[in-house]
Every structure is written in structure tokens, then in C-alpha cells.
C-alpha positions in Angstrom: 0.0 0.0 0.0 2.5 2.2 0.9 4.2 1.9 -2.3 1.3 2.4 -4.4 0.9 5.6 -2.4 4.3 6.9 -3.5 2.9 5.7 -6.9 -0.2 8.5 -6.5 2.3 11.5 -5.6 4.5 10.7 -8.8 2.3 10.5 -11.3 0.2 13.6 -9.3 3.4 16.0 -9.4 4.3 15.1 -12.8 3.8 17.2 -15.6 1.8 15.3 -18.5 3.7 17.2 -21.7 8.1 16.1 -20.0 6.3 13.5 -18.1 9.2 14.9 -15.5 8.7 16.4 -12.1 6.8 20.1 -11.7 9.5 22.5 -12.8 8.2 25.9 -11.6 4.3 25.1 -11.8 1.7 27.1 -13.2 -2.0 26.0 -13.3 -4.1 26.9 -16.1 -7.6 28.3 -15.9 -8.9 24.8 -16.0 -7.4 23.4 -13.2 -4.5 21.4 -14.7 -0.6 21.6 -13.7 2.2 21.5 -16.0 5.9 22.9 -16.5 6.3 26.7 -16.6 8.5 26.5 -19.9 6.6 23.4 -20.8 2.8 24.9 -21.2 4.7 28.2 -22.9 6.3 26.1 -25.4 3.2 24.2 -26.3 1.2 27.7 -27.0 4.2 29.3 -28.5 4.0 26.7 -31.5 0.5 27.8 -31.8 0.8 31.1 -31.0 -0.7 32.5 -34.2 -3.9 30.5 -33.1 -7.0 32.6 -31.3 -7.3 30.4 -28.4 -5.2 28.2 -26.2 -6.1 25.1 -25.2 -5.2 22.9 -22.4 -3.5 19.4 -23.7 -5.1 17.0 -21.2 -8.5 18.8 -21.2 -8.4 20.8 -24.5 -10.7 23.9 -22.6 -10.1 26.6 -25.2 -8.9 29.9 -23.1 -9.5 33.5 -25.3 -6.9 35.4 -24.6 -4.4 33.6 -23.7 -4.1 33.2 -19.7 -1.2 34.7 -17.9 0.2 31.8 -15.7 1.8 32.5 -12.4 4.3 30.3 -10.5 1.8 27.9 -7.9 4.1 28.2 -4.9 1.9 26.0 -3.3 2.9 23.2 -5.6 6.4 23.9 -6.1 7.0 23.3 -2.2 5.1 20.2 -2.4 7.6 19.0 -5.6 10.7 20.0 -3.8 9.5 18.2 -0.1 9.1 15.3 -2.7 12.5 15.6 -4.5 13.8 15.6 -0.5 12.4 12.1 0.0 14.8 11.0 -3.0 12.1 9.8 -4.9 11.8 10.4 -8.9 9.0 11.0 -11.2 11.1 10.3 -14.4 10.0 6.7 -16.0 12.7 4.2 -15.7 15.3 4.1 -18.4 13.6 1.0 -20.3 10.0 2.9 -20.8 12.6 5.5 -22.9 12.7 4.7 -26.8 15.7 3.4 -27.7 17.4 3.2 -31.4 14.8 -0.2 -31.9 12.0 1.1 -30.5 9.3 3.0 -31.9 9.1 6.5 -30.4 6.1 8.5 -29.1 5.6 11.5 -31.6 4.1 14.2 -28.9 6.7 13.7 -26.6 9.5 16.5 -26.8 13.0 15.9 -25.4 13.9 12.2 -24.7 11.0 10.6 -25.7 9.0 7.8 -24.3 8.2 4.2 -26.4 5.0 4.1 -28.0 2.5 2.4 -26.6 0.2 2.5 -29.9 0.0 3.4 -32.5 -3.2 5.4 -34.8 -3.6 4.8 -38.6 -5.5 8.1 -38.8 -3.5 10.0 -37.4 -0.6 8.4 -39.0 1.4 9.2 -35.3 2.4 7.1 -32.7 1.7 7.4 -29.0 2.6 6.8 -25.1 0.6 5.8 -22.4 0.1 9.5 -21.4 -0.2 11.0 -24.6 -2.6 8.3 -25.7 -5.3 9.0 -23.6 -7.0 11.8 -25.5 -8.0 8.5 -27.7 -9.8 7.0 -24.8 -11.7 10.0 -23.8 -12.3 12.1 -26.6 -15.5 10.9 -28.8 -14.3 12.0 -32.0 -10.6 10.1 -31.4 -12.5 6.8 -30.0 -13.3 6.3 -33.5 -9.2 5.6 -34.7 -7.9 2.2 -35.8 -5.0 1.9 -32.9 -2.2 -0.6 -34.0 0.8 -2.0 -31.9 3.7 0.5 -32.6 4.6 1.3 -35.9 7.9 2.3 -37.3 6.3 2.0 -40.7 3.1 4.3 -41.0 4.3 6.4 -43.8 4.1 3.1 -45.6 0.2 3.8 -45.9 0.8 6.9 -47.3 0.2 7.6 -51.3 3.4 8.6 -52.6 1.6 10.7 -55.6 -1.4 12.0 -53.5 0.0 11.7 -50.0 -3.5 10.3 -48.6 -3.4 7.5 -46.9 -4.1 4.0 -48.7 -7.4 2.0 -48.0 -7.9 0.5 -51.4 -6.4 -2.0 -52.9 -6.0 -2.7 -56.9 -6.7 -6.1 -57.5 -5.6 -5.6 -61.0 -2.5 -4.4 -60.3 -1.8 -6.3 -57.1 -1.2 -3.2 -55.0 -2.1 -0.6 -52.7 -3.8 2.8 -53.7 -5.6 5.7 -52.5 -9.1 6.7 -53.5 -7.7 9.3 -55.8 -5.5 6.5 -57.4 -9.0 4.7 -57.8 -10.1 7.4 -60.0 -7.1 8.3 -62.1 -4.3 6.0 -62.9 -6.9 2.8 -61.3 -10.2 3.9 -62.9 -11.6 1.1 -64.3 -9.6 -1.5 -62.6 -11.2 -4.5 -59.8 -10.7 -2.4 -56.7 -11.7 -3.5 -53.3 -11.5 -1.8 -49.8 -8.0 -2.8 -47.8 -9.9 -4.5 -45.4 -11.9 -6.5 -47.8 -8.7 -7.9 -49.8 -7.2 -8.6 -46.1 -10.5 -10.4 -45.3 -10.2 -12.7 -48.6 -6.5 -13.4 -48.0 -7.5 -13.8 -44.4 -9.3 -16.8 -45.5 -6.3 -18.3 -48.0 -4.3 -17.9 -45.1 -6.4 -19.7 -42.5 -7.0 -22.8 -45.0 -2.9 -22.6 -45.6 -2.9 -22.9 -41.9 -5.4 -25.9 -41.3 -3.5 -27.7 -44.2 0.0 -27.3 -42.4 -1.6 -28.1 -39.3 -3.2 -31.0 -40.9 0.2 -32.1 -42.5 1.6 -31.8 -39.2 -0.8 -34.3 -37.5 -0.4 -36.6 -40.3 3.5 -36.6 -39.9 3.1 -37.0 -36.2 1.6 -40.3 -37.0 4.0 -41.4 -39.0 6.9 -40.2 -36.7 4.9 -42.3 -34.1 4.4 -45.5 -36.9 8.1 -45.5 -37.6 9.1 -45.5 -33.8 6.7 -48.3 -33.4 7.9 -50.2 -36.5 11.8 -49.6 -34.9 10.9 -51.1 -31.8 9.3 -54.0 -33.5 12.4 -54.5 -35.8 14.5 -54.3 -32.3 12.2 -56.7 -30.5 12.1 -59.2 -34.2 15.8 -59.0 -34.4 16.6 -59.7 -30.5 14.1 -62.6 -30.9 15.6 -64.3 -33.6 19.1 -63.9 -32.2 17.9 -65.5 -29.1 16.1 -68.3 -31.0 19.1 -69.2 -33.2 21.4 -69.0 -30.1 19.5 -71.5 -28.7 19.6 -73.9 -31.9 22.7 -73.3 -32.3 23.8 -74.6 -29.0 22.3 -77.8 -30.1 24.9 -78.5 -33.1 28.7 -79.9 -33.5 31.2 -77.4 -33.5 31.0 -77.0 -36.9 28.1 -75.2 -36.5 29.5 -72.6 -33.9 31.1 -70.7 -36.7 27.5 -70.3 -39.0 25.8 -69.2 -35.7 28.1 -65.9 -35.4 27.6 -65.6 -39.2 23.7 -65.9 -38.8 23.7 -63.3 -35.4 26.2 -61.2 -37.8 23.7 -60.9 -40.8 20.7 -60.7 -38.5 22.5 -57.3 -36.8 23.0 -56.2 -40.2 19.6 -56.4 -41.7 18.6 -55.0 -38.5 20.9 -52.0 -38.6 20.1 -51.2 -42.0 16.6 -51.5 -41.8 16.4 -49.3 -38.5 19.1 -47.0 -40.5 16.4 -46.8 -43.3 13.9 -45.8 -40.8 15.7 -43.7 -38.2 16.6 -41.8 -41.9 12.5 -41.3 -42.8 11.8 -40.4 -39.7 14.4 -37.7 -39.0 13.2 -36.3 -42.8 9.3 -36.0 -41.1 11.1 -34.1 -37.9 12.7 -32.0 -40.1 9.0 -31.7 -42.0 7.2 -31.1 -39.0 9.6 -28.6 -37.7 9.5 -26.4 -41.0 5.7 -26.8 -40.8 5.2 -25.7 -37.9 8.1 -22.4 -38.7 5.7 -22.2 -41.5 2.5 -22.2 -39.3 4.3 -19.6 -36.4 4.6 -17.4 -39.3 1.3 -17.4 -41.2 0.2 -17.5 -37.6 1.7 -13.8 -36.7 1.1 -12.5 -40.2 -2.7 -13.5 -39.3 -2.3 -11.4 -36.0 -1.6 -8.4 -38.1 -4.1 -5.6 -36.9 -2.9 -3.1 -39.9 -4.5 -4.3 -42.8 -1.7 -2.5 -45.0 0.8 -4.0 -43.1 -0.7 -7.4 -44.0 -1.1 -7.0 -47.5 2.7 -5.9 -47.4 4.4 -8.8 -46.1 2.0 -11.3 -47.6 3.5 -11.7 -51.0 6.7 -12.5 -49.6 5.7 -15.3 -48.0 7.5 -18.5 -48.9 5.9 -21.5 -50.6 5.8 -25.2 -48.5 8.2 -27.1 -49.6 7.2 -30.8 -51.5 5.7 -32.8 -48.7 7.8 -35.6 -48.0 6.3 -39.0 -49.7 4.1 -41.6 -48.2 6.0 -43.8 -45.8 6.3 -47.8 -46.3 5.8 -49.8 -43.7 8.0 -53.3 -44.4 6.8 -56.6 -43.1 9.2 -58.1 -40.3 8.9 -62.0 -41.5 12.2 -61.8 -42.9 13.8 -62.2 -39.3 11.2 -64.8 -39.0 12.6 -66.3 -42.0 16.4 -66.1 -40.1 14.8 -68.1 -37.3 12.8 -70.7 -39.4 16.3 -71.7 -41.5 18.5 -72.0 -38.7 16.0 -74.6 -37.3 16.6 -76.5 -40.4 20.0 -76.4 -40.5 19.9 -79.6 -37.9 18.5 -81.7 -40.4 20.4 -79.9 -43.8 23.9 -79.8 -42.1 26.7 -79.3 -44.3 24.3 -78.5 -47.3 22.3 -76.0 -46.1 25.3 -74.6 -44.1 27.3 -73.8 -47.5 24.0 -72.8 -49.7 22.0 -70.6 -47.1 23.3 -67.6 -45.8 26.0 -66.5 -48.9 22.4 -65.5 -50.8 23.1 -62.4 -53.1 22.3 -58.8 -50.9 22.6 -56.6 -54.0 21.4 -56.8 -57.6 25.7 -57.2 -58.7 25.5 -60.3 -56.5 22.1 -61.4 -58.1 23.5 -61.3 -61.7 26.7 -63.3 -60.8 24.2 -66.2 -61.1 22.1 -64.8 -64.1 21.8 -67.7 -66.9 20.3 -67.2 -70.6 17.1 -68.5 -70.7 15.1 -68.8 -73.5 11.4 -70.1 -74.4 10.6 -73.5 -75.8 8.5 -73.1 -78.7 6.7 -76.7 -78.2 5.3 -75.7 -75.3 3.6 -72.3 -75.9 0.0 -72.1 -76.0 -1.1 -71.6 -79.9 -2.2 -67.7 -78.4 1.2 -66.4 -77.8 3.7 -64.9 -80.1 7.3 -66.0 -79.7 10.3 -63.4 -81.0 13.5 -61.8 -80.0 15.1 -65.5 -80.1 12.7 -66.9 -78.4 12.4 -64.9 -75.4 9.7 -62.5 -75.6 6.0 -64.0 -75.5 3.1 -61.6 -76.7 -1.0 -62.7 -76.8 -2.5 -62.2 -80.1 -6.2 -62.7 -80.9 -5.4 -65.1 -83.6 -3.9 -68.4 -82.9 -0.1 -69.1 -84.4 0.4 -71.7 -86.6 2.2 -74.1 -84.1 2.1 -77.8 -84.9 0.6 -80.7 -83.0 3.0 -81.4 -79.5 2.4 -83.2 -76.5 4.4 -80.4 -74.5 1.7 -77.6 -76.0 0.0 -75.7 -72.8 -4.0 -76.0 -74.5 -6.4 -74.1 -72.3 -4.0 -71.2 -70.1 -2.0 -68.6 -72.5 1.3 -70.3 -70.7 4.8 -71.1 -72.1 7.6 -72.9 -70.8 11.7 -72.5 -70.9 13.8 -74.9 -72.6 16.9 -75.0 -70.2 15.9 -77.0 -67.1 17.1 -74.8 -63.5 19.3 -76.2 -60.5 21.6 -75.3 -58.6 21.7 -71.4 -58.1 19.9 -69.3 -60.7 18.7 -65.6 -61.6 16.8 -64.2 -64.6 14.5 -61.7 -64.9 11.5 -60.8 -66.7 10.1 -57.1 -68.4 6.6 -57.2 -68.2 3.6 -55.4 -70.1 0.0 -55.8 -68.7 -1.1 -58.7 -66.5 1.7 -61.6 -66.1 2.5 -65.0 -64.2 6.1 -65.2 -63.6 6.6 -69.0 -62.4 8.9 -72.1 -61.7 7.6 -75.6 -62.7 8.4 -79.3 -63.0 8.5 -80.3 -66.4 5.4 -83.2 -65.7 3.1 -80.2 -64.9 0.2 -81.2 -66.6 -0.7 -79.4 -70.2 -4.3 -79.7 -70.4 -7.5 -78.1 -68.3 -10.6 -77.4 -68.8 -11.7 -73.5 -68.7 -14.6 -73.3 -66.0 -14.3 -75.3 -62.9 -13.0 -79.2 -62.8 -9.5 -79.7 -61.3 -7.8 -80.3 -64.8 -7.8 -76.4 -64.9 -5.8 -75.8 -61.5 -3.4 -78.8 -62.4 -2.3 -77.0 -65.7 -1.9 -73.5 -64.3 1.1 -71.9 -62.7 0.9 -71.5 -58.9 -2.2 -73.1 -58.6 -0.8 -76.7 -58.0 1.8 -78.7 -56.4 4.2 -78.0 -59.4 4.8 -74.7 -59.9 4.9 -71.3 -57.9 4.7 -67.9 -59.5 3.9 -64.6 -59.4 0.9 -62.5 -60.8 1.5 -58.8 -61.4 -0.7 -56.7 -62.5 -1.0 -52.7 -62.6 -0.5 -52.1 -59.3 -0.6 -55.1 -57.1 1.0 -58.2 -57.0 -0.1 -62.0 -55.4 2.2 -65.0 -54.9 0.1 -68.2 -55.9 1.3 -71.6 -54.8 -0.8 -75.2 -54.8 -3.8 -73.1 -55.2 -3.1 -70.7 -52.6 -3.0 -66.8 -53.3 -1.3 -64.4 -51.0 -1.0 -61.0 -51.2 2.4 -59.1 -51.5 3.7 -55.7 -51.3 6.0 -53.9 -53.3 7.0 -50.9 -55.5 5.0 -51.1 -58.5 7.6 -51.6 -61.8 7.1 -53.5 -64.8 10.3 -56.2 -64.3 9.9 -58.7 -62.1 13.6 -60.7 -60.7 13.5 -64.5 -59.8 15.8 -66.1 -57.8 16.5 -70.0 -57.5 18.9 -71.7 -55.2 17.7 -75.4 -56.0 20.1 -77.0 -53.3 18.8 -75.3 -50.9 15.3 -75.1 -51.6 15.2 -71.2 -51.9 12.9 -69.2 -54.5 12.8 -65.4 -54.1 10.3 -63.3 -56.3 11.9 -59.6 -56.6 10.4 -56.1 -57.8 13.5 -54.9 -59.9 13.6 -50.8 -60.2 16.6 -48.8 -58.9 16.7 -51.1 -56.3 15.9 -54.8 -55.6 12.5 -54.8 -53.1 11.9 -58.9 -52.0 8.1 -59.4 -53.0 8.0 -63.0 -51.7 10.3 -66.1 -50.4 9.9 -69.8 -50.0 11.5 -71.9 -48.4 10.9 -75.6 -49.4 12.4 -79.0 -51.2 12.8 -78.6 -55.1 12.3 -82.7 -55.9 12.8 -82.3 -59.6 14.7 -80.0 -61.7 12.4 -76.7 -62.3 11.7 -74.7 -65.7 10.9 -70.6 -65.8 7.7 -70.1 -66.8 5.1 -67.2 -68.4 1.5 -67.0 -68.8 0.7 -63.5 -70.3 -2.9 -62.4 -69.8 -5.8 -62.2 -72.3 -5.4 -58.7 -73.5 -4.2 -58.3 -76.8 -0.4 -56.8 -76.4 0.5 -57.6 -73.2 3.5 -59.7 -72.8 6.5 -60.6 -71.0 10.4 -61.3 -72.3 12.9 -62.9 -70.6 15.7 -60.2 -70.0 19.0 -60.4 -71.5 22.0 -59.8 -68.3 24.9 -59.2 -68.0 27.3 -61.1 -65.6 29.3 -59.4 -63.5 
């Protein structure tokens, strides 16, 4: 209380044009206090007016009054310059060199505490209360401080600038609207900062919106990197334990198998770690991005607005849709190793030197070509044999035992074992399959088994692949299962006979494993095609290079 007191004399001794203590006071007609050399200033710069007014009050005064020293007061001001207390603000309400400066104030002046876009000024506290009280000044547009009102001044006309050319994608004046502007799509200020109010609020929900989608998958990849963690530690344990079953022969393949395991595991979480640091680094410029649409949207000077608003920088390309990879290939790790009791030696030497990159694949690639006796009389056989395209009219093949009659299928002539890669450029819908040479040739259309036991994938004698536009299914003894991939238009096979291994790869810029199996090859296997019933699809067995 008693501080607030101390408060009350301050401001109550002060004069309101220095905002410093009473130097010799004078009191106007009106009742109001101010500096002798203060009030005399202030009516000297209006001297060659009539009337006198009072600055706090504005009472008009006809002549001009003839102010006396108020001894009262000035005792009053010096028993309170005795106590060692100051009426001067402290140093940080004083504008500095960043700060924008009240324009009424005269010597050091005082920061701004608004500022008016009529009258084009900024004020203090004290000299903007006459904006509060009087009627006529209630009606002003106050704005935080302003170092840049003369921005909303026309150049040409010097009048202030509440139009806005939507031809010309600026600012004008009303007299602008009527000379240089007549005829253009003109708008009031505050209507164009209205409608780009609006473009900036949907800018906003969209970022927001991106942001909440990229937290989700930020949240989707951490979840996916603890489940690669808890698949990888899982089938490190579970090998561990098989291995400690074997001969010590096998002690050396269990640190290979823990070795490969932690490598898959690194890269994978690598690959990961990588997308997700890419959707922090999303989020964060999103959200810069939102802070800043957000303050432009606080900005109470429409002029202001339409200023900075142009110069806003575009979102950058949203990062693409993550891919969420299926974990069953530690599953896979885990699955072998139990075999590896049983295979020994065999499966030892075959298994875990499997090619990692598409080099490696094509160290194993072998020239396949198609055997004519075997293509259904619907397919088209060129480039040496290798390329199989459906026509509408059936080809002039002769009579063969070998001849696939009722599905659009074709065999290879080289027989496949031991370990083998080709691959196959696709157009349209395609089987890419592995069979035994006794797979039967004939099959009725509709219904009756004779159909499934001449198709690829859909019997005990083949597997394959179906790719279409833009899915993919693995098909084996008449079971389909869906897999997931990059859509391209070559499909990569890979045979390790031995070793009963047959991988199905989508081949782009990289090599992306659509499906695996794992099983006993009885009989020496054949690549196979069946190329869909549209007229031009086809597929070609790919000539490779070894490396």
C-alpha cells in the first residue's frame, strides 16, 4: 500500500507534456498543472492561433491566460525531490534506437504504446489518452507500434491508402481509384485482407493437418523400430538357442547368422531412423511455417498485412508416403536355422551366402530362352525366343504333346538347378513361375481340377507370381497371398535349387523382395510365363549381363 501511495504522488506531481517532475508550476484556468517553460512552449507553437487550449483537457482559453508560479505546488515538488524519490519513467519505458518512439513527446521521448492509422502518429501511455476519452478520437484504428506508417501513405497523392487494386496487385488511395486505377477490380483494404485472411487460414489448417499426419507417422516408424528391435533380439535368441544344439562345426554359421541378422537390423532401422528424421525436419519447418502465417494473421494493420504477404514462402514438397515393411524376414532367419539340424553341411554352404545386391544377383544370371513346343497356340514368340506376346489369332504351331492347351502359358527350354537368376520385363497382367516339367498341359476352362493342375501356382508344381497394374499376389498349390511392393514392370527371380530357396523380386533402382519360399525342389524346375488375355501384353525374358 504504501508503495502504491508513493505511486499516486508521482504521477500527481508530474507534468503530463516532460512527463518529469513540476518544474516551476503554473496552473491553467482549468485546473491542470504543468511545467512553466513546458505549457509556454506548447502555446508558442501555436501562438498564431486565437485560443489556447489545455493538452489534457483541451478547454479553449480566449486570450491567452497569464500563468503565475503555484508556490503551493512547487514546495510540495521540492518536499518530494527531499524524500529521494523520482518522477522520471525508468530508463527502459525510454525509446531506444529499436523502439518505436512517441511523436508528442519532446525531449527524450518515451516508447510508444500504440500506435493510430488516422493519425498516421504514434503514442505513449500518457499522450494516448485523448484516444480513450475524446468521442471524435474513440473512432481511430489503434495498432501496436509502428515504425512504418508512412508506408500507408500515397506517394503521388499523399493520402493514406485504403484501397487496394486487385488488377494491379497493389495498394492505392481513392484518388488512385479514380485516375491512374479507374476502371480497374478495386476492393477496400480490409476486404482484400479479409479474402486473403481466409487463403491464409486454410494454408494454416492444411500445415496443421500435414503436421498431425507426420506425427503419426513419426509415431508408426518409432513403433515399427521397436518391432524390428524386439524381431531381431528374438531371432538372435532363437538361433542362439539352436545353435547350441549343433557340432562345432556349427558354432562358426551361428556368429555368421547373429552377424547378418544385426546387419539387416541395422540397415533397416538406418532406413527408418533416416525417414523419420526427414518428417522431424517436416514437422519442424511446418510448424516455422504455421508460427509465421500464424503472426502475419495477427496483423491488426491491414496495409501492413497485404505488405508482407506476398513474400511469404511457398511449402516445400511434402515428403512421400511412408512404407511400412513386413518383419517375417527375421522370421525367415529363425525358421532356416531350425533347419540347419536336419540340412547340415548342405544348407550350411547354400544358405546364408544368398546375393544382398542386384551385382551379387547377376553373378548367377543364366540365358534362358522359351521352348516353342510348349507355348499355347495364343502367344507370339520373338527376340530369339524370349519375348511371349497374346494375339487374338492363334499361331500356326504344330501338334506337341508339350503344347499348354487351355491357359496362354509357355515354358523354358533350359531345365534350373543349382543357383539361378533371370529376370522378366513385363507389359500388362503376367504370371512369372517355376515348374516341373510333368506339370500337366491340359485343363478345362470353367471349374474341374484339370484347370488348376495346368496352371502356374495353382498346384503342387509350380509357384509364380501374378503382377498386374499395381498389385502383386504369390500363388502356390492353389493358394494366393497377397504381396507388397513398388510397382515396376520387371519382375527378378531367384532359384537356389540346393537349398530349396525361390525369391520373387520387384526390380527398379533397387531390388524390393516381394515374396520367399522356403521348401524341397524334388525335380529340376523350368521358368515359366502365362501373359494375360489382352491383346499386347506380354513378357520377355531379359537379357543380363554377368558381373
Amino acid at each position: 500500500m504504501e508503495q502504491k501511495g508513493v505511486q499516486l504522488d508521482r504521477e500527481t506531481f508530474s507534468c503530463s507534456i516532460c512527463l518529469d517532475l513540476l518544474k516551476d508550476p503554473v496552473t491553467t484556468p482549468c485546473g491542470h498543472s504543468y511545467c512553466m517553460n513546458c505549457i509556454k512552449s506548447f502555446w508558442d507553437e501555436g501562438d498564431e492561433k486565437e485560443t489556447h487550449s489545455c493538452p489534457q483537457c483541451r478547454q479553449s482559453f480566449t486570450p491567452r491566460p497569464v500563468l503565475l508560479k503555484n508556490t503551493m505546488l512547487a514546495v510540495l515538488v521540492e518536499e518530494l525531490k527531499k524524500t529521494g524519490l523520482q518522477a522520471a519513467p525508468a530508463d527502459h519505458c525510454y525509446a531506444g534506437a529499436e523502439d518505436v518512439a512517441c511523436d508528442v513527446c519532446t525531449g527524450r521521448k518515451l516508447k510508444a504504446h500504440k500506435s493510430c492509422l488516422q493519425c498516421l502518429a504514434s503514442f505513449c501511455e500518457k499522450h494516448l489518452q485523448p484516444h480513450y476519452e475524446s468521442a471524435p478520437l474513440k473512432k481511430h484504428k489503434l495498432v501496436e507500434p509502428s515504425k512504418k506508417l508512412q508506408e500507408n501513405v500515397c506517394s503521388r497523392h499523399n493520402e493514406v491508402m485504403k484501397m487496394f487494386c486487385r488488377t494491379d496487385q497493389q495498394l492505392i488511395c481513392c484518388l488512385c481509384s479514380v485516375e491512374e486505377h479507374k476502371g480497374h477490380d478495386t476492393v477496400s483494404a480490409a476486404a482484400e485482407r479479409a479474402e486473403r485472411q481466409r487463403e491464409l487460414e486454410g494454408s494454416r489448417q492444411n500445415i496443421q493437418q500435414r503436421i498431425q499426419d507426420r506425427e503419426k507417422d513419426v509415431k508408426l516408424l518409432q513403433q515399427q523400430a521397436e518391432a524390428i528391435d524386439l524381431s531381431a533380439d528374438k531371432a538372435v535368441e532363437d538361433s542362439e538357442k539352436i545353435f547350441t544344439e549343433l557340432i562345432r562345426l556349427l558354432e562358426k554359421r551361428s556368429s555368421d547368422v547373429k552377424q547378418q541378422v544385426r546387419s539387416q537390423q541395422k540397415r533397416e532401422v538406418s532406413r527408418v531412423k533416416e525417414l523419420q528424421e526427414k518428417l522431424e525436419q517436416e514437422i519442424t519447418e511446418l510448424k516455422r511455417k504455421d508460427a509465421e502465417l500464424k503472426k502475419l494473421s495477427h496483423t491488426e494493420d491491414h496495409n501492413q498485412f497485404l505488405h508482407n504477404y506476398p513474400s511469404l514462402s511457398p511449402l516445400s514438397q511434402s515428403t512421400s508416403s511412408i512404407h511400412i515393411c513386413p518383419l517375417s524376414c527375421f522370421e525367415d532367419v529363425t525358421a532356416a536355422v531350425s533347419e540347419i539340424r536336419d540340412k547340415l553341411q548342405d544348407v550350411l554352404r547354400e544358405k546364408w551366402t544368398n546375393p544382398k545386391t542386384r551385382a551379387g544377383f547377376l553373378k548367377y544370371s543364366r540365358e534362358i530362352t522359351l521352348d516353342p513346343n510348349t507355348a499355347h497356340t495364343q502367344l507370339l514368340l520373338s527376340e530369339g525366343n524370349r519375348k511371349a506376346t497374346f494375339m487374338c489369332q492363334k499361331q500356326s504351331y504344330s501338334s506337341h504333346p508339350d503344347r499348354f492347351t487351355k491357359w496362354v502359358q509357355v515354358l523354358s527350354r533350359e531345365s534350373l538347378t543349382g543357383r539361378c537368376y533371370w529376370e522378366v520385363e513385363r507389359r500388362g497382367g503376367v504370371y512369372v513361375a517355376v515348374a516341373y516339367k510333368n506339370i500337366s498341359r491340359t485343363g478345362s476352362w470353367f471349374g474341374g481340377g484339370g484347370s488348376n493342375e495346368c496352371r502356374f501356382g495353382h498346384n503342387n508344381k509350380s509357384w509364380a507370381v501374378y503382377c498386374f497394374t499395381n498389385s502383386s499376389t504369390f500363388w502356390s498349390n492353389n493358394v494366393q497371398t497377397p504381396v507388397s511392393g513398388p510397382e515396376s514392370s520387371r519382375v527378378g527371380v531367384y532359384l537356389d535349387h540346393s537349398a530349396g530357396i525361390l525369391s520373387f523380386y520387384s526390380v527398379s533402382e533397387t531390388m524390393t523382395l516381394l515374396h520367399r519360399v522356403q521348401t524341397t525342389f524334388t525335380q529340376p524346375l523350368y521358368a515359366g510365363l502365362q501373359v494375360y488375355h489382352c491383346p499386347g501384353d506380354s513378357a520377355e525374358l531379359c537379357k543380363l549381363k554377368q558381373t
